[in-house]
C-alpha positions in Angstrom: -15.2 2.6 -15.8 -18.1 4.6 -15.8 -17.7 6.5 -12.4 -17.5 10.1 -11.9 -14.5 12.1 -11.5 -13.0 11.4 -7.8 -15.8 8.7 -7.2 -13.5 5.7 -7.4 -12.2 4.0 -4.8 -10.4 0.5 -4.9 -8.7 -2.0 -2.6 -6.1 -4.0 -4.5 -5.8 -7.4 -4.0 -8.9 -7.5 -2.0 -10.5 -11.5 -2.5 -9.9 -12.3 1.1 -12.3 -9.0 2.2 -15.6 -8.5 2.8 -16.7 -6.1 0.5 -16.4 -2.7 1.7 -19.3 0.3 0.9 -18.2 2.4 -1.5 -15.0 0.8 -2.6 -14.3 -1.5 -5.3 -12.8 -5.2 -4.9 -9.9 -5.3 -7.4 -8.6 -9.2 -6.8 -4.9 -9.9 -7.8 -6.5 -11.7 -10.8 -8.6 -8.8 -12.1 -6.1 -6.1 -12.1 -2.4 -6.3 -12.6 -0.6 -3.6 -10.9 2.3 -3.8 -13.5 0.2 -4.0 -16.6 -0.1 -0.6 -17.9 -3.0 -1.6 -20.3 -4.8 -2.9 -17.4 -4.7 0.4 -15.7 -5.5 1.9 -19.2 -8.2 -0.1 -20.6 -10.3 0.1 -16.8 -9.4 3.5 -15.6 -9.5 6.9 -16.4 -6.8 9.4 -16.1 -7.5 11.4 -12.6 -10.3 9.1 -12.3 -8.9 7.6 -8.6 -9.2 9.0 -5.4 -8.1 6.4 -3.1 -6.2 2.9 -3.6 -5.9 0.4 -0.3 -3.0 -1.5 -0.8 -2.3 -4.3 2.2 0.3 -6.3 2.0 0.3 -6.2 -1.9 4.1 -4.3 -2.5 5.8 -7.0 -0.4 5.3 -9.3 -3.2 6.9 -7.0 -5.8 11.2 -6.6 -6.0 11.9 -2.9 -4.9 11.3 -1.4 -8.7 8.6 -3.2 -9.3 7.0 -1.8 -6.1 8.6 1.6 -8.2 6.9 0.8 -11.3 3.2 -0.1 -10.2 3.1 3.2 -8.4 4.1 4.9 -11.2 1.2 3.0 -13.6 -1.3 4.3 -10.9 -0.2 7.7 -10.7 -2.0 9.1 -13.9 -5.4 7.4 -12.8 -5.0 8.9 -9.2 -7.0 12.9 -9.0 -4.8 15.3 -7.5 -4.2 15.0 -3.9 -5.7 11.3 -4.2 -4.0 8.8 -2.5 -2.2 5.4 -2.2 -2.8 3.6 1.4 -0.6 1.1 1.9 0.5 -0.8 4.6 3.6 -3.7 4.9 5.1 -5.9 7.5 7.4 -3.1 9.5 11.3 -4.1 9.2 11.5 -2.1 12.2 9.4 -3.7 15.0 11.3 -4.7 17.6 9.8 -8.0 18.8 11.8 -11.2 17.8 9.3 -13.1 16.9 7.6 -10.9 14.6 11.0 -10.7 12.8 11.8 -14.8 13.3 8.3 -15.2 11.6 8.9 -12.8 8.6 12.4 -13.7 7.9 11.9 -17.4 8.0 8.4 -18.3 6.8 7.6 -15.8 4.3 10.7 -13.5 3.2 12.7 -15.2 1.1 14.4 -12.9 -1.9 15.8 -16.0 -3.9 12.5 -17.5 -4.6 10.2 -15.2 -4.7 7.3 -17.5 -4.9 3.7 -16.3 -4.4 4.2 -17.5 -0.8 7.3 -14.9 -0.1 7.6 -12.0 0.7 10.2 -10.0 -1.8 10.8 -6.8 -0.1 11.0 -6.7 3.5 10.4 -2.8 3.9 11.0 -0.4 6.4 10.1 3.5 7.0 13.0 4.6 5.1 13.0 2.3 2.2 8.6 2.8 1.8 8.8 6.5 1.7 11.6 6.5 -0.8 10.0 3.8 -3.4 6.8 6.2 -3.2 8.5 9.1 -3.0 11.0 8.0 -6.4 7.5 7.2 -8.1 6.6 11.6 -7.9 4.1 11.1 -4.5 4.3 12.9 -1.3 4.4 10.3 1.8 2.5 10.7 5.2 3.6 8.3 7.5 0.8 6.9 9.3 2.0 4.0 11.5 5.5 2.8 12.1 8.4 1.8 14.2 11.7 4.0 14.1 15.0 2.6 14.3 14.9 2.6 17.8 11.9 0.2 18.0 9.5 3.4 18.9 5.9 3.1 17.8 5.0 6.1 16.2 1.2 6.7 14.9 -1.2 9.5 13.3 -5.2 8.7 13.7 -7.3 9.1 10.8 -10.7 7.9 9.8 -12.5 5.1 8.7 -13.6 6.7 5.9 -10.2 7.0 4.4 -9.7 3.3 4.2 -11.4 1.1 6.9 -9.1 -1.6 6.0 -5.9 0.2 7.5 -7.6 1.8 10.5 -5.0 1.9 13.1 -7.8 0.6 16.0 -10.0 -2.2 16.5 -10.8 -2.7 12.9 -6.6 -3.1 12.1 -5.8 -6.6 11.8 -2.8 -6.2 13.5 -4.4 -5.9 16.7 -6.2 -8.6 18.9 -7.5 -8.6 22.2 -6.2 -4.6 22.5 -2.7 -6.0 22.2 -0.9 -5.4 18.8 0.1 -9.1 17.4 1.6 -8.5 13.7 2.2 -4.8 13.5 2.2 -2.9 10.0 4.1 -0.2 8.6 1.5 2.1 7.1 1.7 5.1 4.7 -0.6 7.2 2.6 1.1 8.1 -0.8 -0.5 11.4 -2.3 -0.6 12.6 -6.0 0.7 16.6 -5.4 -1.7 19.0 -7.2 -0.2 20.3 -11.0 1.3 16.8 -11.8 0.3 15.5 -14.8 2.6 11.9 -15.0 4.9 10.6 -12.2 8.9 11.5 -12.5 10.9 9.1 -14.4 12.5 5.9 -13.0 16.0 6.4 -12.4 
């Protein structure tokens, strides 16, 4: 692509969005998360400063989830970043859970329609984390069914915005909460560690 260095910015998945200023729409179709040629053939190494990722590693197994963060890593710059954000294994309400675990996970299947990893804090972190990234955790419910949250801005990806603007929230009352994280490229790393 024919951006500068640290000028790109892309949200995976993204033909259900309105198109956001100053970010690319990458739909499913257009770029393959597991397809190293894709990433090779569109991107430049370091090119990347931010990838929005909603909902997008719930439809990969565990090491695919692995794998595609590993393809992105050499097109991230350092200390760019991977926002994603899952359904949260954690949340306490029953019906969030009844909803997820019935009409959308279902790990024999795995048909575009399901879910294929149900994630939680834990399990996030360490699929980032095995791929060579440093995890923030941004929004998420502990074992104890706690709501913990960090603010940042809108300018960091609008789509994940833990206010008005998150889809998880209607009428100020949070309705299908998120498990949100920013994954960042450390500084001196050239590739991402091997998958193990």
């Amino acid at each position: 692509m024919n951006n500068e260095v640290g000028d790109i910015k892309i949200i995976m998945g993204s033909g259900e969005y309105i198109p956001t200023p100053s970010w690319i729409d990458t739909p499913k179709e257009e770029l393959n998360l597991l397809d190293a040629n894709t990433w090779r053939t569109t991107f430049d190494k370091n090119s990347i400063k931010a990838i929005l990722a909603e909902h997008v590693k719930t439809n990969l197994t565990y090491e695919e989830g692995i794998k595609a963060a590993k393809l992105c890593f050499p097109y991230l710059q350092p200390f760019g970043y991977i926002r994603c954000s899952v359904p949260d294994g954690y949340c306490p309400d029953p019906s969030y859970q009844h909803t997820l675990q019935t009409q959308h996970f279902n790990s024999q299947s795995h048909t575009a329609d399901h879910y294929k990893t149900f994630h939680n804090y834990h399990t996030l972190t360490r699929m980032f984390e095995r791929a060579g990234y440093e995890v923030h955790l941004l929004k998420y419910f502990d074992e104890d069914g706690v709501l913990h949250q960090n603010e940042w801005t809108d300018t960091e990806g609008v789509t994940f915005c833990p206010n008005k603007n998150d889809r998880s929230y209607a009428r100020g009352k949070i309705v299908f909460p998120s498990l949100i994280v920013s994954a960042v490229k450390p500084r001196g790393n050239k590739t991402s560690v091997n998958l193990v």
